[in-house]
N, CA, C and O atoms as a DFTB+ gen file, in Angstrom:
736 C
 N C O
     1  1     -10.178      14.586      10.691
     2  2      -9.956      13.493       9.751
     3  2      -9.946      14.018       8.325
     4  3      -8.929      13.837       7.655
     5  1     -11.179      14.770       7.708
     6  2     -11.129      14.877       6.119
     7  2     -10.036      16.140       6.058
     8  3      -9.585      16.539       4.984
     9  1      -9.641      16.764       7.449
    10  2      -8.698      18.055       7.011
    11  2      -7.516      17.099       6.841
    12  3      -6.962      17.251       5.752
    13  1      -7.015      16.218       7.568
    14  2      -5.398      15.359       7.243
    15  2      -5.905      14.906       5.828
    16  3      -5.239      15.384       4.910
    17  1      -6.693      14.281       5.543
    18  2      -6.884      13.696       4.064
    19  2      -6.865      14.599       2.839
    20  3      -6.719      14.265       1.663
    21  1      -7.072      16.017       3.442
    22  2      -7.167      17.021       2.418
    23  2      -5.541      17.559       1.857
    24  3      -5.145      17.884       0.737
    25  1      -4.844      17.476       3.203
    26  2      -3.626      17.921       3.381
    27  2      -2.701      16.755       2.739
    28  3      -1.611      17.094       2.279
    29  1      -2.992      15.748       2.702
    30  2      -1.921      14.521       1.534
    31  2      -2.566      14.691       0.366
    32  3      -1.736      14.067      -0.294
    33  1      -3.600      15.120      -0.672
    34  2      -4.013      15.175      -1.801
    35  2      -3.717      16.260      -2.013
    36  3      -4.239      16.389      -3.121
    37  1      -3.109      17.503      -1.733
    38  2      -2.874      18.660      -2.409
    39  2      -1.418      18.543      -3.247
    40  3      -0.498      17.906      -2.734
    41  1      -1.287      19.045      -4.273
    42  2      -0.191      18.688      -5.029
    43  2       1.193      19.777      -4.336
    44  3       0.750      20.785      -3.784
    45  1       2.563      19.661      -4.332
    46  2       3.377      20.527      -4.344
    47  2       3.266      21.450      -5.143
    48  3       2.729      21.375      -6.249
    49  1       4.013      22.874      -4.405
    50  2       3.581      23.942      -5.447
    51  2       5.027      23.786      -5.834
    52  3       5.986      23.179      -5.356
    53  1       4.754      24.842      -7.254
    54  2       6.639      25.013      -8.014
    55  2       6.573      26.493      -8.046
    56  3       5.585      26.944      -8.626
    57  1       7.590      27.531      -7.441
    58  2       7.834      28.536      -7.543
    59  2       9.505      29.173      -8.356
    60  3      10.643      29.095      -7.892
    61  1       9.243      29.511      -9.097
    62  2      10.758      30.080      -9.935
    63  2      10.494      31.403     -10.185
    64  3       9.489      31.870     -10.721
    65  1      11.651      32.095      -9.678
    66  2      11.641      33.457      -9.692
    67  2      12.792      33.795     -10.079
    68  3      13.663      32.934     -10.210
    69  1      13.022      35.036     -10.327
    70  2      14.312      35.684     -10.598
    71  2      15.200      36.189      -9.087
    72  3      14.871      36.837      -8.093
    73  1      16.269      35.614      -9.466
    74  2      16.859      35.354      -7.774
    75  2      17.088      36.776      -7.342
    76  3      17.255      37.737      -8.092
    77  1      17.068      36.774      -5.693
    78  2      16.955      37.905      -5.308
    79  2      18.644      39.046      -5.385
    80  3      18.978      40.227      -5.490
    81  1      19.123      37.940      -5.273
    82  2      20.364      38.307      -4.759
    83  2      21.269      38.674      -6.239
    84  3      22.486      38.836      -6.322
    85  1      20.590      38.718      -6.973
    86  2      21.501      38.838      -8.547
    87  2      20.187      39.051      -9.474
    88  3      19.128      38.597      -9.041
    89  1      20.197      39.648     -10.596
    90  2      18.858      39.881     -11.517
    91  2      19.161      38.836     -12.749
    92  3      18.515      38.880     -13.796
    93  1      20.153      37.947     -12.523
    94  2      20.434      36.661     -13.839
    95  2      20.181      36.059     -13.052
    96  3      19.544      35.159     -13.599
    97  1      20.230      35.697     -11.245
    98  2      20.342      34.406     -10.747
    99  2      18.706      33.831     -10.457
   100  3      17.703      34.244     -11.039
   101  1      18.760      32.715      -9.338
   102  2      17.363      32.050      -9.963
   103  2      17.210      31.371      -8.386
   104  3      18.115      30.765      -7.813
   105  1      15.504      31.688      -7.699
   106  2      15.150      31.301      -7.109
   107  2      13.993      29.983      -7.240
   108  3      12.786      30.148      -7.419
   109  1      14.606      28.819      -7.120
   110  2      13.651      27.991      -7.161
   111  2      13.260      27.267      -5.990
   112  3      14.097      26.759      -5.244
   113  1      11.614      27.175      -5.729
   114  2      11.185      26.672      -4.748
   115  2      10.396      25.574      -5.067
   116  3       9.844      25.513      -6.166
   117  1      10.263      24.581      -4.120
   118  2       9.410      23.111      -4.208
   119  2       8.612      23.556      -2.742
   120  3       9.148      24.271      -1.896
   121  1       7.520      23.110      -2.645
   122  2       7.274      22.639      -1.387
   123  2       7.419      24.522      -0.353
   124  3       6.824      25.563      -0.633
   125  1       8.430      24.261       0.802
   126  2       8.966      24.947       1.059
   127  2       9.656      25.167       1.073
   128  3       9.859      26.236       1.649
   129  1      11.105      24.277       0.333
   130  2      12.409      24.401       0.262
   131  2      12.610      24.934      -0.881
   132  3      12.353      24.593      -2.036
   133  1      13.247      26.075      -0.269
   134  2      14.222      26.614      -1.892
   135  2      15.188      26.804      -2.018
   136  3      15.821      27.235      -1.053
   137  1      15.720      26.627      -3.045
   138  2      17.234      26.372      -3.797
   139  2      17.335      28.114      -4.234
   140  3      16.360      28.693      -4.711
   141  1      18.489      28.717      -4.018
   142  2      18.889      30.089      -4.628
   143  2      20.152      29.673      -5.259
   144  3      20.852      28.731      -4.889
   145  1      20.356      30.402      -6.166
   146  2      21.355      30.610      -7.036
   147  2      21.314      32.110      -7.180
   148  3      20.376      32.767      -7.633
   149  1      23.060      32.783      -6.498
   150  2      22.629      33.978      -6.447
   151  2      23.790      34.476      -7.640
   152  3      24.003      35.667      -7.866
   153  1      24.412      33.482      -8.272
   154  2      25.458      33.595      -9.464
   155  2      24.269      33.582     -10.615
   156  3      23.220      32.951     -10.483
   157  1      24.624      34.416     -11.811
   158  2      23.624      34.106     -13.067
   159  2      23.766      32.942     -13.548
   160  3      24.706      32.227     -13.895
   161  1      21.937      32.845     -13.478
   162  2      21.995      30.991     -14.101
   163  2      21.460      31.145     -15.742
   164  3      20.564      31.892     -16.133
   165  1      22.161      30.352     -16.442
   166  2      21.769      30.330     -17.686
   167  2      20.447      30.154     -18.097
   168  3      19.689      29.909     -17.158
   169  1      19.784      30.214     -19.507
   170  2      18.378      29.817     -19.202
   171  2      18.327      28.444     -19.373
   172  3      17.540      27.788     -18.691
   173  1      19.006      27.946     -20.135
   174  2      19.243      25.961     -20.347
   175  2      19.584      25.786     -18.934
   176  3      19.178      24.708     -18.498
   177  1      20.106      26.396     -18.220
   178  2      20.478      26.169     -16.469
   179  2      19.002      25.952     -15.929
   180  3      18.641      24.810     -15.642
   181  1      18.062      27.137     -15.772
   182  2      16.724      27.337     -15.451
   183  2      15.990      26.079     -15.724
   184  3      15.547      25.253     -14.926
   185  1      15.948      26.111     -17.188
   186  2      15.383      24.825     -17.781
   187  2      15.257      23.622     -17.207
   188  3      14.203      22.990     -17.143
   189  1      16.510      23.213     -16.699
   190  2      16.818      21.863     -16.199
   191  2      16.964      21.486     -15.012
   192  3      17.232      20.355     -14.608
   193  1      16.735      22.721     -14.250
   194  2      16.261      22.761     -12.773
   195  2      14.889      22.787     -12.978
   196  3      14.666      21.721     -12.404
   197  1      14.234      23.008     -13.194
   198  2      12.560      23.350     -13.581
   199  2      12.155      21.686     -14.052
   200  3      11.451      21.010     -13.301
   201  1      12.665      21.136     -15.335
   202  2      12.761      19.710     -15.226
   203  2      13.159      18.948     -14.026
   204  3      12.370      18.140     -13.537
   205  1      14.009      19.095     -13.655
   206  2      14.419      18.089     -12.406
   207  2      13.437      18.337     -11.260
   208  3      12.992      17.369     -10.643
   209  1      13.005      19.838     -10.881
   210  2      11.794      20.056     -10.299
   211  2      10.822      19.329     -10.263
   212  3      10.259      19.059      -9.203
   213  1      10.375      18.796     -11.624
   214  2       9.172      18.095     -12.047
   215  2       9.508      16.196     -12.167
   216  3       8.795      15.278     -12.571
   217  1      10.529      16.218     -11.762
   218  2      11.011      15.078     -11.711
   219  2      10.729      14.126      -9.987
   220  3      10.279      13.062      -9.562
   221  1      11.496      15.682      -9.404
   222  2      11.595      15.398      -7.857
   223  2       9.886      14.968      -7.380
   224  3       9.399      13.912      -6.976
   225  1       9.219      16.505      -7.684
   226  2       7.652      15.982      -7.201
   227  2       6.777      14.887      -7.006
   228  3       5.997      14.757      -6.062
   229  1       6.980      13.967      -8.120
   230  2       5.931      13.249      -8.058
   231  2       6.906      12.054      -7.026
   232  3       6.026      11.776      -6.212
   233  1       7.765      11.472      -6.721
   234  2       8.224      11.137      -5.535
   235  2       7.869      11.988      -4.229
   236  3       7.419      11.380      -3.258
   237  1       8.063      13.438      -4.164
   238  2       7.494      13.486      -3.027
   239  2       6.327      13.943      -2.670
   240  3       6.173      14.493      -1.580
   241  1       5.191      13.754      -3.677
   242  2       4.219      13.426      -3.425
   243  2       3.782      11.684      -2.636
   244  3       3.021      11.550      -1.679
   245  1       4.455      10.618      -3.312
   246  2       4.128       9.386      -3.581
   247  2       5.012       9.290      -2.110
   248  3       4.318       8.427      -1.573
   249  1       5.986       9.573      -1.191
   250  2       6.601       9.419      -0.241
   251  2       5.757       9.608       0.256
   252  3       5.454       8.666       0.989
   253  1       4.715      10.872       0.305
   254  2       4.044      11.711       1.447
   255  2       2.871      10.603       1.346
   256  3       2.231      10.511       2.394
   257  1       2.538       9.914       0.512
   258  2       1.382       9.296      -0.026
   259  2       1.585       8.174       0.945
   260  3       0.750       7.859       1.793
   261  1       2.628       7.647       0.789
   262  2       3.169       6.320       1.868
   263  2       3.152       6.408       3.069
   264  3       2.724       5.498       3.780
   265  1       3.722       7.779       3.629
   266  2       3.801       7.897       5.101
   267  2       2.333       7.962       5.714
   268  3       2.016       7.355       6.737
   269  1       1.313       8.919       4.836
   270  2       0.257       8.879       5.346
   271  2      -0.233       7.493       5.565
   272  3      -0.263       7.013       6.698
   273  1      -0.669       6.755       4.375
   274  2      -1.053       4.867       4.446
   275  2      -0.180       4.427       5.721
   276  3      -0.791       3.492       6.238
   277  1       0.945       4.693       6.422
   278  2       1.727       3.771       7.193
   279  2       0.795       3.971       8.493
   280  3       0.573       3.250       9.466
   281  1       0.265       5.460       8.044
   282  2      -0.013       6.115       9.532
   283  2      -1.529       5.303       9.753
   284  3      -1.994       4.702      10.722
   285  1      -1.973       5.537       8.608
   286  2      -3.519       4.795       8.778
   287  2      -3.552       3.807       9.100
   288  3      -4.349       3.596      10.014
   289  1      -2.670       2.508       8.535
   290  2      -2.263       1.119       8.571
   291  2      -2.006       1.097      10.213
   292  3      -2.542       0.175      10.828
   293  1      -1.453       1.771      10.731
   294  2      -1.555       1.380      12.009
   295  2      -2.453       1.755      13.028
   296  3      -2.663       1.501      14.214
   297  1      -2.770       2.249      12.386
   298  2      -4.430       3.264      13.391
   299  2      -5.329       2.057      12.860
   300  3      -6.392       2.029      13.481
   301  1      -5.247       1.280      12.117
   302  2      -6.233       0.142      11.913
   303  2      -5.761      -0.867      12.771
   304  3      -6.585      -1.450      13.475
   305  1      -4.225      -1.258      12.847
   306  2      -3.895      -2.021      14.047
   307  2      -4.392      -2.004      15.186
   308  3      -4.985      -2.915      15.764
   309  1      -4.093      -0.645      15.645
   310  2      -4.589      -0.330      16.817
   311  2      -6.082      -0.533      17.065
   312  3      -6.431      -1.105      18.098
   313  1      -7.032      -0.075      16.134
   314  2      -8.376      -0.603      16.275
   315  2      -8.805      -2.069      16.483
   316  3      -9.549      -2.521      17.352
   317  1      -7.917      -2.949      15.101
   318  2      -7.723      -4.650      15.559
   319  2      -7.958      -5.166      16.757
   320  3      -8.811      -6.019      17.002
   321  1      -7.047      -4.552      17.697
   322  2      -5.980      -4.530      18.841
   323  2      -7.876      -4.178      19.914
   324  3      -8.309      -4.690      20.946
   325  1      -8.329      -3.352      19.188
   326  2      -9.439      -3.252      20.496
   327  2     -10.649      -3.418      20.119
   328  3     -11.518      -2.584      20.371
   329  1     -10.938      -4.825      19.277
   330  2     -11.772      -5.444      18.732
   331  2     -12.806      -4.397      17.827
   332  3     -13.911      -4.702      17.379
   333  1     -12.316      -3.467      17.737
   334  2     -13.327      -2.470      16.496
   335  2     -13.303      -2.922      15.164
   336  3     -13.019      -2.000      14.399
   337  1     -13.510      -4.078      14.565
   338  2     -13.176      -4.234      13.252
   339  2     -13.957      -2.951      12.228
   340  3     -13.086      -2.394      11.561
   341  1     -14.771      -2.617      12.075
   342  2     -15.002      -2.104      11.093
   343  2     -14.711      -1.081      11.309
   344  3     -14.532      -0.580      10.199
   345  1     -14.452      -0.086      12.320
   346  2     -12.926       1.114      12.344
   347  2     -12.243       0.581      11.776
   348  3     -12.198       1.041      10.635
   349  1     -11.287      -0.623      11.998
   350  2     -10.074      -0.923      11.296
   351  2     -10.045      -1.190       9.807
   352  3      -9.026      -0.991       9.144
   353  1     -11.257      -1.677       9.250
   354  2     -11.379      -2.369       7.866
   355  2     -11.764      -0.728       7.525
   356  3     -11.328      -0.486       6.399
   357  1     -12.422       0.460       8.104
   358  2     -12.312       1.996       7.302
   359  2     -10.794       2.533       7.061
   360  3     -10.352       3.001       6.011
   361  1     -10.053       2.334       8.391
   362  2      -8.730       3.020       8.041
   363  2      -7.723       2.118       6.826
   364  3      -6.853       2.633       6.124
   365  1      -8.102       0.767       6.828
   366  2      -7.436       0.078       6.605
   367  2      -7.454       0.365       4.756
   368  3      -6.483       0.477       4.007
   369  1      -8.552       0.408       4.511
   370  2      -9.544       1.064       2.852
   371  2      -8.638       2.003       2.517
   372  3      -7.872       1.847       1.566
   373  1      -8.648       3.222       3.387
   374  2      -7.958       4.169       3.566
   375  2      -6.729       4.732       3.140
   376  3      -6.288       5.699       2.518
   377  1      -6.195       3.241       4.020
   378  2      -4.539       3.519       3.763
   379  2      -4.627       2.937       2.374
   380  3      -4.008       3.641       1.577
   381  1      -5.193       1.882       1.824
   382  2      -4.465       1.521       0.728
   383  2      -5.326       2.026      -0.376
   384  3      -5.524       1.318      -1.364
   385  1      -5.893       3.311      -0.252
   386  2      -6.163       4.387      -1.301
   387  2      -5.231       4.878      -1.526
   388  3      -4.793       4.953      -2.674
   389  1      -4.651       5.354      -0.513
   390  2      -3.078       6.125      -0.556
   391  2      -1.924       5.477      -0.844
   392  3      -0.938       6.067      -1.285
   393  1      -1.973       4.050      -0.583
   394  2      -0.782       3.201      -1.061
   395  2      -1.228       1.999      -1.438
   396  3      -1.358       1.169      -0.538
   397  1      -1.627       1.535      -3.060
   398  2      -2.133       0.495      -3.658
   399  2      -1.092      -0.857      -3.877
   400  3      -1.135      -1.889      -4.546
   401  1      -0.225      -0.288      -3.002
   402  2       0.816      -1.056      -3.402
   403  2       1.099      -1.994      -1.553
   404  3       1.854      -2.966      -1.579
   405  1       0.645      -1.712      -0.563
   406  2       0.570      -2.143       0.739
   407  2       0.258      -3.297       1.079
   408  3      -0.933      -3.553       1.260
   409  1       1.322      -4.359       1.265
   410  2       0.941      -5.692       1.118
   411  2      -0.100      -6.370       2.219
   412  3      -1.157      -6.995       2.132
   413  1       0.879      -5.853       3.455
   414  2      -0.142      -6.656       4.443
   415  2      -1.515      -5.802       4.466
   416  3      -2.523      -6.345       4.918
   417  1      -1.580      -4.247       3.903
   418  2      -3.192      -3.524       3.939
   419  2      -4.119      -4.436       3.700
   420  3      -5.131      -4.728       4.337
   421  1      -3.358      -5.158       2.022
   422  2      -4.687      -6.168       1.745
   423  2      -4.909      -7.499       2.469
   424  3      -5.967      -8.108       2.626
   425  1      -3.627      -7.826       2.890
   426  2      -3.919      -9.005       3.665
   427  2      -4.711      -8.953       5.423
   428  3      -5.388      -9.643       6.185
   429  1      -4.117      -7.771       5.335
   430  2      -5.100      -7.890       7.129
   431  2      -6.576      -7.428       6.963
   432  3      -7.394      -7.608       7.866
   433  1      -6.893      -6.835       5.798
   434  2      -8.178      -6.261       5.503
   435  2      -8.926      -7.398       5.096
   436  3     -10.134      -7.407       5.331
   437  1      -8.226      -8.648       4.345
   438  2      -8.878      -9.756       4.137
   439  2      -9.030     -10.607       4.959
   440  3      -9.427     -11.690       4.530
   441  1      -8.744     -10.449       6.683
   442  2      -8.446     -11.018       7.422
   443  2      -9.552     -10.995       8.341
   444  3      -9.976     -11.861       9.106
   445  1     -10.072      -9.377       8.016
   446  2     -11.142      -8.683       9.032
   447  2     -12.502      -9.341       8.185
   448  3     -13.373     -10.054       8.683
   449  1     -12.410      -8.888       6.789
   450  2     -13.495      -9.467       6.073
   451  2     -13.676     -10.808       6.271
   452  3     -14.865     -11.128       6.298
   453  1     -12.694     -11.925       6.455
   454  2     -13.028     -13.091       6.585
   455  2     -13.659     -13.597       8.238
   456  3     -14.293     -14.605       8.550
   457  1     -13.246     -12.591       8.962
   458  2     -14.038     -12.631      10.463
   459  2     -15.446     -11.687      10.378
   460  3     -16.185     -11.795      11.357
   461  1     -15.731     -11.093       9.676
   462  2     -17.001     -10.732       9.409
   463  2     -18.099     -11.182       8.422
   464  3     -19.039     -10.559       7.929
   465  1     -17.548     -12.884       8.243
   466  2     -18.212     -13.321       7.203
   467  2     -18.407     -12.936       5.563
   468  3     -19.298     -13.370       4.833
   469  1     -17.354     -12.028       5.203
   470  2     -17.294     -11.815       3.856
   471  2     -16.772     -12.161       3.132
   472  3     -16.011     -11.377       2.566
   473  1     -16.852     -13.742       2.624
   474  2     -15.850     -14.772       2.310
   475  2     -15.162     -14.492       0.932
   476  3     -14.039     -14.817       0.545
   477  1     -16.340     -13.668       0.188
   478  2     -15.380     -13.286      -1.078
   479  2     -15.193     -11.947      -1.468
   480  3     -14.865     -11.544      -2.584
   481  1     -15.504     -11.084      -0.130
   482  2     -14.593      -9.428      -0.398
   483  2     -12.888     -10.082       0.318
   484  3     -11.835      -9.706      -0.197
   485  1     -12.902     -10.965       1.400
   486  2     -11.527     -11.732       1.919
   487  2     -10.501     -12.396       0.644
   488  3      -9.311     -12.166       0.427
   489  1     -11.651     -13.477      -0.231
   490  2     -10.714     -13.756      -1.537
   491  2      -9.709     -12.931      -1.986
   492  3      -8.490     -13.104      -1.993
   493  1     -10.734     -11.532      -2.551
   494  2     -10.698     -10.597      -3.143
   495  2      -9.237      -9.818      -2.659
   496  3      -8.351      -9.372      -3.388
   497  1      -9.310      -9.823      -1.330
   498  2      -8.179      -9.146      -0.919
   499  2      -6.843      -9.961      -0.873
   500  3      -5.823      -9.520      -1.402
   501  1      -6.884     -11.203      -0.203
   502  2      -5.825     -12.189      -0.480
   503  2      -5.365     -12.064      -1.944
   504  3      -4.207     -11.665      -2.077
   505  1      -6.049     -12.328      -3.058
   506  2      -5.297     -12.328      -4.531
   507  2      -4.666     -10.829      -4.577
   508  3      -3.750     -10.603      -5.368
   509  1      -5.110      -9.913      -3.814
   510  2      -4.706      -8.852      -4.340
   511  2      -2.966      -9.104      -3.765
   512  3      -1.828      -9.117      -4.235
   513  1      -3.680      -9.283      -2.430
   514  2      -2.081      -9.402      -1.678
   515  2      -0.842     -10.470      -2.319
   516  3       0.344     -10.473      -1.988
   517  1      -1.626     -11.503      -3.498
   518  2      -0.892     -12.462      -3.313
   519  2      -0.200     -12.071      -5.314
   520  3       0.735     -12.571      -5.939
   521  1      -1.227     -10.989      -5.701
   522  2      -0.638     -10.112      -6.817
   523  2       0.822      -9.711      -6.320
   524  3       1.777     -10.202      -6.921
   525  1       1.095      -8.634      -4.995
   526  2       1.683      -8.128      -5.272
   527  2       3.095      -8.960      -4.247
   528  3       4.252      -8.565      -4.393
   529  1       2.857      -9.748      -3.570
   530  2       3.455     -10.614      -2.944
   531  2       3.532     -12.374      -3.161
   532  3       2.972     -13.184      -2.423
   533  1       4.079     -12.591      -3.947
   534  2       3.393     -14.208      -4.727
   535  2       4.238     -15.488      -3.225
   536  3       3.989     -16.692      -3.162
   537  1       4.864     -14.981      -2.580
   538  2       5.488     -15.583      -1.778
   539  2       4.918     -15.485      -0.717
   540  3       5.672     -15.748       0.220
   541  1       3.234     -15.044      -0.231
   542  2       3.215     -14.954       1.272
   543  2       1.983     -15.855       1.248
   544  3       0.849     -15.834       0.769
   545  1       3.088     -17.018       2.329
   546  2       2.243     -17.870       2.374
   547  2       1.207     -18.546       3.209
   548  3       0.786     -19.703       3.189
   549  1       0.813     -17.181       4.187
   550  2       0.014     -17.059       5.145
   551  2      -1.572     -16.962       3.971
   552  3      -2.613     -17.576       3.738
   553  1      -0.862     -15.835       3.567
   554  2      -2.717     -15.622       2.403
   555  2      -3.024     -16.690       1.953
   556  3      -4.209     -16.981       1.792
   557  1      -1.729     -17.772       1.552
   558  2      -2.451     -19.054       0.627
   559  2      -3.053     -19.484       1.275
   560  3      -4.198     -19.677       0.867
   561  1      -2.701     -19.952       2.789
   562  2      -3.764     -20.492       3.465
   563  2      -4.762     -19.848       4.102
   564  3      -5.118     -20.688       4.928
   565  1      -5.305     -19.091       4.220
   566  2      -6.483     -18.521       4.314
   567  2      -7.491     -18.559       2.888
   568  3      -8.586     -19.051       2.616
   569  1      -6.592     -17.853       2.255
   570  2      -7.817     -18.141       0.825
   571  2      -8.182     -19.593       0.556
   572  3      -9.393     -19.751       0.397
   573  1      -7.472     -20.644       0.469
   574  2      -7.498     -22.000       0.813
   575  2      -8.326     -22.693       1.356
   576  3      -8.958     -23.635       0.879
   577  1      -8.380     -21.966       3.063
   578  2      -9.236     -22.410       3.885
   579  2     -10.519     -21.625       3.608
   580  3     -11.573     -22.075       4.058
   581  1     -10.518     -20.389       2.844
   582  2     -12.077     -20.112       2.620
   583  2     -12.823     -20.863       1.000
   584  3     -14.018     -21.097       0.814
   585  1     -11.802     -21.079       0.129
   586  2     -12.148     -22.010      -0.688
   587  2     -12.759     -22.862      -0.506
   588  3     -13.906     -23.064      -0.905
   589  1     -11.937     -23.673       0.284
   590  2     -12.655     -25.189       0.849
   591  2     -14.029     -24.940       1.669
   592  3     -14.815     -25.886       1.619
   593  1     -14.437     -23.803       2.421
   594  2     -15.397     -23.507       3.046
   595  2     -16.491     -23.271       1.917
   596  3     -17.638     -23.693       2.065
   597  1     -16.109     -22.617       0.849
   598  2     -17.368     -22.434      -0.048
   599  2     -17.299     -23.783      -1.100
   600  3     -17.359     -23.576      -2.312
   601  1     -17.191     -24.940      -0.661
   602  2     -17.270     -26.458      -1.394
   603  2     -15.968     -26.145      -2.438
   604  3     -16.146     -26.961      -3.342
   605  1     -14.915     -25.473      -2.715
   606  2     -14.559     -25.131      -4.186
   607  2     -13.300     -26.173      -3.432
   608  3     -12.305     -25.455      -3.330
   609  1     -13.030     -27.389      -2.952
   610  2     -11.788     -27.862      -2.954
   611  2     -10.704     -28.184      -3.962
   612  3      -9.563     -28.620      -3.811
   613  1     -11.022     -28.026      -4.453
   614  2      -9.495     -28.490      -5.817
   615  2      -8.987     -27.173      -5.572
   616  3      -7.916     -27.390      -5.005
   617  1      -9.138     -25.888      -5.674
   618  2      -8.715     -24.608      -5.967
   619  2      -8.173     -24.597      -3.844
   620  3      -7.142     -24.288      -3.247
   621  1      -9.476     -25.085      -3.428
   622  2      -8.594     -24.839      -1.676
   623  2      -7.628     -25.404      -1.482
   624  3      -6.776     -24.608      -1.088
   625  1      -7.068     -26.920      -1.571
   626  2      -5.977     -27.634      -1.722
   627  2      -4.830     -26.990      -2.297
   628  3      -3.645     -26.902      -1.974
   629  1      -5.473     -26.601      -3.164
   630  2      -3.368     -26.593      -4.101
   631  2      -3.504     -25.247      -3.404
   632  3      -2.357     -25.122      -2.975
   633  1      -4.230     -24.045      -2.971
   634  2      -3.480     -22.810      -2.086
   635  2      -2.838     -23.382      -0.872
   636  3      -1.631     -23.359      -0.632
   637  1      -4.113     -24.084       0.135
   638  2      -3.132     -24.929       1.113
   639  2      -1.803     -25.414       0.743
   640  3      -0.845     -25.241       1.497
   641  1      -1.697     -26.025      -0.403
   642  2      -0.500     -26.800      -0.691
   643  2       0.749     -25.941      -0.697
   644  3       1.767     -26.046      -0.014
   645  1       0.385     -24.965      -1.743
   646  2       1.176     -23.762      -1.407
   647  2       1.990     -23.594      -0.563
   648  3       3.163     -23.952      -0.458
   649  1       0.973     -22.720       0.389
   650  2       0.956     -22.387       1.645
   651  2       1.976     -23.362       2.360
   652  3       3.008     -22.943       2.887
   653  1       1.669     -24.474       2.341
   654  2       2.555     -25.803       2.787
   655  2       4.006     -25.345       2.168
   656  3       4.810     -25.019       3.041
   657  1       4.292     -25.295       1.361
   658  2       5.428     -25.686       0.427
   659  2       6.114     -24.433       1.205
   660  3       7.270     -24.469       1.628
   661  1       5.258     -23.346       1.329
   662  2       6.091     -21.735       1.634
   663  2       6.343     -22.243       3.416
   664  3       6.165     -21.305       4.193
   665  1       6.541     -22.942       3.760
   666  2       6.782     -23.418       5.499
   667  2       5.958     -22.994       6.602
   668  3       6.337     -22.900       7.770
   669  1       4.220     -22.616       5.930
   670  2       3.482     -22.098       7.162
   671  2       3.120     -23.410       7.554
   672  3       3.008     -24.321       6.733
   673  1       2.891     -23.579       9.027
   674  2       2.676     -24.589       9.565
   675  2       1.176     -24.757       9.614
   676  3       0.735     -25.901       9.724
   677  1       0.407     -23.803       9.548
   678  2      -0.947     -23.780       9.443
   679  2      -1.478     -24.349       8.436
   680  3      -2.407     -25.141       8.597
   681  1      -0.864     -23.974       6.905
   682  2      -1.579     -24.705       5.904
   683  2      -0.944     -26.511       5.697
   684  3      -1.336     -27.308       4.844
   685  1      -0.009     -26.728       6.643
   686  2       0.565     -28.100       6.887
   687  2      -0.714     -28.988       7.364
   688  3      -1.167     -30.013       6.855
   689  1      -1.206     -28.162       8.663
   690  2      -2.313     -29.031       9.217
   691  2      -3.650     -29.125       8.536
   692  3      -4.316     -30.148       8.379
   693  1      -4.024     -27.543       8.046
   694  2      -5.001     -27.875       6.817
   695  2      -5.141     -28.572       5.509
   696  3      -6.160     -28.996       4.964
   697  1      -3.662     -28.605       5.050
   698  2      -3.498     -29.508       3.909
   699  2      -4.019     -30.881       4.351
   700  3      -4.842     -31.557       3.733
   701  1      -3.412     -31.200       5.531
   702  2      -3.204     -32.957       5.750
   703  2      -5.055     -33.307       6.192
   704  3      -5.689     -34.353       6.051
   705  1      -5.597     -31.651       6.878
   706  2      -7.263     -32.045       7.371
   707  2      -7.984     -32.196       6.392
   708  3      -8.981     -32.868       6.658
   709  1      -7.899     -31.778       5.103
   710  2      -8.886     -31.261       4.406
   711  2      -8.209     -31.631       3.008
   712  3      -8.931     -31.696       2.013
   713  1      -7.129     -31.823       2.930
   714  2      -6.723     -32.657       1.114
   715  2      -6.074     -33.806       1.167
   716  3      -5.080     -34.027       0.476
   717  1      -6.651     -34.762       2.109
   718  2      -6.367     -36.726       1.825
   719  2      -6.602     -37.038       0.315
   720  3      -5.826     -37.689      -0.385
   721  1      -7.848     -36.450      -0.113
   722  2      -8.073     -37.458      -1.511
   723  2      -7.027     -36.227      -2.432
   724  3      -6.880     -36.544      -3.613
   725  1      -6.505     -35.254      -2.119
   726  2      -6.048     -34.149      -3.629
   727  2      -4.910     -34.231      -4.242
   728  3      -3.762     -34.388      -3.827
   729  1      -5.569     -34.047      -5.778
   730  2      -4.724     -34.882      -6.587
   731  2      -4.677     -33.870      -7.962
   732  3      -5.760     -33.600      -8.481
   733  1      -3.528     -33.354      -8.507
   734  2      -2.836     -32.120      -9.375
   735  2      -3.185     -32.370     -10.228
   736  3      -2.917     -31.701     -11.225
């Protein structure tokens, strides 16, 4: 485990050399792929491969960053899947260290917290999810329905309502159980 975690935080290396095949031309390496140029490259040539170098990296760092989170994200499924929640709520942390940007990470992580009684690390994660997704309208109703659970109904209603408006059928029936008297 901490050796894969070690192996997505190491940065790409940049190697530029003087190409083998010519003493003007130019070996540049990323990663393990390298580019030769065995014609003489100018040094404004060099330059702007060396820039674009530094351009490419931090994408494929942030790719490698993603694939890992996809991998975790589902190794938390899979835990879901065989009632281990708090395996799943570790990998789940996990992945969206590596990808802060993972919509359902926060929403299924707020999903686990809200079945383990952690009504406002669950909030916590729904707004996050609903930061980066303002249209999912599964979270409204959950945060909704944990609103209304901690007495806060005015704020549970209008997420239900939401939720309603976005066509989940769930916050349809919670709206109509739980906001008779609610009023905007």
């Amino acid at each position: 485990m901490s050796q894969f975690g070690s192996k997505c935080t190491n940065l790409p290396l940049i190697d530029l050399r003087p190409g083998l095949d010519h003493p003007n031309g130019l070996t540049l390496t990323i990663e393990k792929v390298t580019f030769n140029a065995a014609k003489p490259v100018s040094m404004p040539s060099r330059l702007a491969l060396v820039l674009l170098a530094l351009l490419i990296l931090p994408m494929a760092s942030y790719v490698k960053a993603q694939s890992a989170a996809l991998d975790y994200f589902n190794l938390s499924y899979s835990h879901t899947e065989q009632k281990q929640p708090d395996s799943a709520m570790y990998y789940l942390s996990f992945a969206l260290k590596l990808d802060p940007s993972m919509v359902n990470g926060y929403y299924n992580r707020g999903v686990i917290r809200f079945q383990k009684n952690d009504l406002l690390g669950a909030i916590e994660d729904f707004d996050k999810c609903l930061n980066l997704e303002i249209s999912h309208g599964q979270a409204y109703n959950n945060r909704g329905y944990i609103y209304i659970m901690l007495g806060e109904v005015q704020k549970g209603c209008k997420d239900l309502r939401i939720g309603r408006d976005l066509g989940i059928e769930q916050a349809k029936g919670n709206f109509s159980l739980y906001c008779k008297d609610f009023k905007e």
